[in-house]
C-alpha positions as CSV (number, residue, x, y, z in Angstrom):
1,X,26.0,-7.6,13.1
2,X,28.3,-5.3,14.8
3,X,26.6,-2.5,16.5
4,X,27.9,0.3,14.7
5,X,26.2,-1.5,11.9
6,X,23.0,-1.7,13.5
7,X,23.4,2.2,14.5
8,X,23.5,3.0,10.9
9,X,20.9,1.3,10.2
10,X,18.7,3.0,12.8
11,X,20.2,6.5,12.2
12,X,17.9,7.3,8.8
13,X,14.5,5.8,11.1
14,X,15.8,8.3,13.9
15,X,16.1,10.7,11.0
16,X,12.7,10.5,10.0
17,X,11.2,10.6,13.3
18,X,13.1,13.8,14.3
19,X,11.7,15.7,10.9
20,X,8.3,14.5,12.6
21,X,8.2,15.8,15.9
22,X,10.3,18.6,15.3
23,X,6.6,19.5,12.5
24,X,4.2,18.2,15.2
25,X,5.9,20.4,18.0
26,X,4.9,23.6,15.8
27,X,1.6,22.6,14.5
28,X,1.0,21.5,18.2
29,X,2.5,25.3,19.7
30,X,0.2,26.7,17.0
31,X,-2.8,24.6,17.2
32,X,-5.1,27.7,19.2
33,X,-4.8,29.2,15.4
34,X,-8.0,30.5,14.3
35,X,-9.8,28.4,11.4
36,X,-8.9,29.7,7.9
37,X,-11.9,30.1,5.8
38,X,-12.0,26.7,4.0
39,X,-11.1,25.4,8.1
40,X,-14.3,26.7,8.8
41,X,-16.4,25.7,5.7
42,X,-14.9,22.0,6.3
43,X,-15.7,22.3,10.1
44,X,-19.1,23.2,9.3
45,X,-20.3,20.6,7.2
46,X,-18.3,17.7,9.6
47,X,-20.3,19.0,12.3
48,X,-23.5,18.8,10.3
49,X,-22.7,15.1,9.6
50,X,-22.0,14.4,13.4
51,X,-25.4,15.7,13.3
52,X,-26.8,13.3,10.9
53,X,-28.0,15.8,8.2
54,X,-25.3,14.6,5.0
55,X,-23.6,17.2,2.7
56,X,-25.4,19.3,0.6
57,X,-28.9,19.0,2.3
58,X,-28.0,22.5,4.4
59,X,-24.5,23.6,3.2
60,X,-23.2,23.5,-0.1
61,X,-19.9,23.8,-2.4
62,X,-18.3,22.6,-5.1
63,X,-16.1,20.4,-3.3
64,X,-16.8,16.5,-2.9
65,X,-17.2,15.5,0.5
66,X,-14.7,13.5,1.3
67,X,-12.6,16.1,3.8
68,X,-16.4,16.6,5.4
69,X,-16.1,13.0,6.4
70,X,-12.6,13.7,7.6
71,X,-13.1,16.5,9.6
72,X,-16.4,14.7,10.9
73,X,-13.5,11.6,11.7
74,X,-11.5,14.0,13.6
75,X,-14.0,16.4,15.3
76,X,-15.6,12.5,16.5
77,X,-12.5,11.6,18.0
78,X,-10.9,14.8,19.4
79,X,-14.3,17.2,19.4
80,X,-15.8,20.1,18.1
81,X,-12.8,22.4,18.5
82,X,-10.3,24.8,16.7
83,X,-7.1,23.1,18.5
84,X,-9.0,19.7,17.7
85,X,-8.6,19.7,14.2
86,X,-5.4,21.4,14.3
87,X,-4.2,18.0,16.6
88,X,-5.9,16.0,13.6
89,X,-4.0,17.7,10.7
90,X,-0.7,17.1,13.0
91,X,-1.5,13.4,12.8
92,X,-2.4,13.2,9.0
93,X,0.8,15.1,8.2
94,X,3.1,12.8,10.2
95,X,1.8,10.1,8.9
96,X,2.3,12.0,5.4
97,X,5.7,12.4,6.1
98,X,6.6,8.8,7.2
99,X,5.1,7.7,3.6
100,X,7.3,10.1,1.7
101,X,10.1,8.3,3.6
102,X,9.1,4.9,2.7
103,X,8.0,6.0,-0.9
104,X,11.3,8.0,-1.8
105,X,13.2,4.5,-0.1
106,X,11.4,2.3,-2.3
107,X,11.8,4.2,-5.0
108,X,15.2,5.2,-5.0
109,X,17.2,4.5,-1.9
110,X,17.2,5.3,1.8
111,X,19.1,8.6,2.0
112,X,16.7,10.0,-0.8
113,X,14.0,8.7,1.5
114,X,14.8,10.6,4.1
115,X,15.5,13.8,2.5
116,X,12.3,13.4,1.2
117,X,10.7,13.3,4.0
118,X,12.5,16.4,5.4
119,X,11.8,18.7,2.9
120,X,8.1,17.3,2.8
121,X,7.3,18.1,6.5
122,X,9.4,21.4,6.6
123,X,7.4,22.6,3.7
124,X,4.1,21.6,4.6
125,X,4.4,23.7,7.5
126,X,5.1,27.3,5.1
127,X,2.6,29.9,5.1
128,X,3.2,30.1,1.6
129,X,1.3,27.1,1.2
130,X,-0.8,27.8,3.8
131,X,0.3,24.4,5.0
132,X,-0.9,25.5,8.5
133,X,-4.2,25.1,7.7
134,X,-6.2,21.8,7.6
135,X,-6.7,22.0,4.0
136,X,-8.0,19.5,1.4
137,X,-4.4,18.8,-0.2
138,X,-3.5,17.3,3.4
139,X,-6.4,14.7,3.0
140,X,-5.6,14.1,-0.1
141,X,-2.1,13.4,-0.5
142,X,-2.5,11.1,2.5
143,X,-4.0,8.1,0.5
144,X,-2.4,9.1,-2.3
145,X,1.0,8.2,-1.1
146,X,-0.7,5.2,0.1
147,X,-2.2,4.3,-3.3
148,X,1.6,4.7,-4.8
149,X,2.9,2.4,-2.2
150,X,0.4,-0.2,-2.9
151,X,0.8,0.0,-6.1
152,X,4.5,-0.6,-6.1
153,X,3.9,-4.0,-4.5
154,X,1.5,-4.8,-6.5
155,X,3.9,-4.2,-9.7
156,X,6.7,-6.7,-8.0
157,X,4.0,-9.0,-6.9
158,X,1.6,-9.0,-9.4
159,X,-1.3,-9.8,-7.0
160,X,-5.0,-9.0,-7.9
161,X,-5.8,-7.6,-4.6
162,X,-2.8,-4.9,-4.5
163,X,-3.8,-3.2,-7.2
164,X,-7.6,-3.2,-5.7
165,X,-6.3,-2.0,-2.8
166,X,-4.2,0.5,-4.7
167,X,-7.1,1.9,-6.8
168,X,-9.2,2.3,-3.4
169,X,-6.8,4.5,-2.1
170,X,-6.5,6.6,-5.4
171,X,-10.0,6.8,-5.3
172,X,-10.3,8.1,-1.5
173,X,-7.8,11.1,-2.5
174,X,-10.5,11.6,-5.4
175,X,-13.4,12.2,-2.7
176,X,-11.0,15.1,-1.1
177,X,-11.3,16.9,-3.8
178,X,-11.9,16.2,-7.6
179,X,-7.8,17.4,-8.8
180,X,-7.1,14.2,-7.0
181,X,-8.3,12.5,-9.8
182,X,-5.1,13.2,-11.7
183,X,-3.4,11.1,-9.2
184,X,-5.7,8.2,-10.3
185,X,-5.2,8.7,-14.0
186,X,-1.4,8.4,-13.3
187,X,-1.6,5.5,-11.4
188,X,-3.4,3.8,-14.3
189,X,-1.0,5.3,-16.8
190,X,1.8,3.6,-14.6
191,X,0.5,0.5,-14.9
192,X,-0.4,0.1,-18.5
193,X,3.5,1.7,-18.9
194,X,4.9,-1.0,-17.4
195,X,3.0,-3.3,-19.4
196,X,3.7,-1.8,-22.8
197,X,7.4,-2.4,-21.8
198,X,7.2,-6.2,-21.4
199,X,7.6,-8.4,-24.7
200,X,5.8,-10.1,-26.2
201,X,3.1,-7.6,-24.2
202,X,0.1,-9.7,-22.8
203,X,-3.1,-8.4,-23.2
204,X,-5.0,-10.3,-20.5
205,X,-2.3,-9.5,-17.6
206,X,-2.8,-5.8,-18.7
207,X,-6.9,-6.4,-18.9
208,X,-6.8,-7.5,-15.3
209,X,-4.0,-5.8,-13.3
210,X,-5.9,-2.6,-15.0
211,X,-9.7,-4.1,-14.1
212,X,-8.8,-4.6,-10.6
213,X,-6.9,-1.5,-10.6
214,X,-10.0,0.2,-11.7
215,X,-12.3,-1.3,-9.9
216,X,-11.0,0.0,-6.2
217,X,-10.7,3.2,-7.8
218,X,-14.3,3.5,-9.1
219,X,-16.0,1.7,-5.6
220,X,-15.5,4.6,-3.2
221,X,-17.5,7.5,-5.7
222,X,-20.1,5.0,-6.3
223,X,-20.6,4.3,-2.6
224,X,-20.7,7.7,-1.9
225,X,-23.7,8.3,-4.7
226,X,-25.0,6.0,-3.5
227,X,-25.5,6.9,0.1
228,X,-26.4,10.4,-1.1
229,X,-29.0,9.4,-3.4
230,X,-30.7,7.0,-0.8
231,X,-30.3,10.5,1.7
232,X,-31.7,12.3,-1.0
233,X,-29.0,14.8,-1.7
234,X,-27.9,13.2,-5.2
235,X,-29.6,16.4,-7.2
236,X,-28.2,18.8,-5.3
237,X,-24.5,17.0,-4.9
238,X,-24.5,16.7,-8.9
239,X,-24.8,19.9,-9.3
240,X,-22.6,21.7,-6.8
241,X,-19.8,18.9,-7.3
242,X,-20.4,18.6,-11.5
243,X,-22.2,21.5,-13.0
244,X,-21.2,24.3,-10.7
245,X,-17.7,22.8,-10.8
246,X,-17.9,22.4,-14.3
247,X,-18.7,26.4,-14.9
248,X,-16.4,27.9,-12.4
249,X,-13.3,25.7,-14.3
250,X,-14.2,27.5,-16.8
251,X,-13.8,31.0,-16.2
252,X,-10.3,30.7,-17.1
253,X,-9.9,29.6,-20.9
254,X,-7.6,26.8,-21.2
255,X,-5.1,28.8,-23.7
256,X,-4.9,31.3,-20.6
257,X,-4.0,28.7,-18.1
């Protein structure tokens, strides 16, 4: 292989990792911004774990606690500071970005991958989108793109374990916050697609790839239950995550929205 070859090769990786510091140089010149609000109600209740008392024992909302755990994660490892989790959300997003890349390659091919991955970590950085702040989309977009990776392989290898794996990661971005079940419900819709397209269609391929699938998804909620009901917070996280939830959903009628 000639080495202009193998410089064309490695131009779309230099690409990629351009679009990635060029983002981490201004989240890392702007991490001294103060928290936003939801910053601060994240921070709170991380720092609260660190402190061994779980969610929704002291503070409370209607979000699942998922980016609790990942602020905890990244206050752990970087400490109890503004510019600390700013440093954190630099990292999730780069890695972000580097999945786009790989997912919009896979997908379709390597220049789409790239300008995937461009517009995804020029965006994420707008105000408009407050993509500054270390909000619950950033944690939950993160195993999402995983999840969709995982699942591709597991479509071309038809392996038992990659769709577990796949579901797991699916049901991660659930426990950042509860839209990320749509993510789920898509990945299952996926797979039973590409099933109903096969002839003659067989029902116990779709039984397990499905299962499996929906298994991994499932197994992350029910851990978490179940460490909350044997901290006895279950009541209380029902209700703030469920009920409450349920109520404040429905302030807008569904015609409106």
């Amino acid at each position: 292989m000639t080495s202009l070859a193998v410089r064309r090769r490695q131009l779309p990786w230099l690409l990629v990792a351009l679009v990635i510091l060029f983002a981490a140089y201004v989240r890392f010149r702007l991490r001294e911004l103060p928290l936003e609000r939801d910053e601060g109600e994240y921070a709170y209740a991380g720092q609260l774990i660190l402190q061994g008392i779980p969610p929704y024992k002291l503070a409370y909302n209607m979000k699942l606690p998922g980016t609790y755990a990942a602020y905890a994660m990244i206050m752990a490892l970087f400490g109890e500071t503004t510019q600390a989790i700013h440093v954190g959300l630099l990292l999730v997003n780069s890695v972000t970005t580097f999945l786009v890349f790989l997912l919009g390659r896979r997908l379709f091919d390597t220049t789409v991958g790239v300008v995937a991955a461009a517009c995804y970590g020029v965006l994420s950085l707008s105000e408009i989108f407050l993509g500054l702040a270390a909000h619950a989309t950033h944690f939950v977009v993160l195993p999402m793109l995983l999840g969709m990776l995982c699942l591709l392989r597991a479509l071309s290898n038809d392996r038992s374990p990659a769709y577990f794996g796949s579901g797991l990661c699916f049901g991660l971005a659930f426990l950042m916050k509860q839209q990320g079940v749509f993510f789920a419900l898509f990945g299952g819709a996926w797979i039973v697609w590409v099933e109903l397209r096969q002839h003659p269609i067989l029902w116990e391929r779709v039984s397990r790839r499905f299962g499996w699938f929906a298994a991994g998804c499932t197994l992350p909620f029910v851990l978490v239950c179940t460490v909350l009901w044997l901290a006895g917070v279950f009541g209380m996280f029902w209700f703030w995550t469920f009920r409450y939830a349920l109520e404040y959903v429905s302030e807008l009628p569904f015609s409106e929205g």
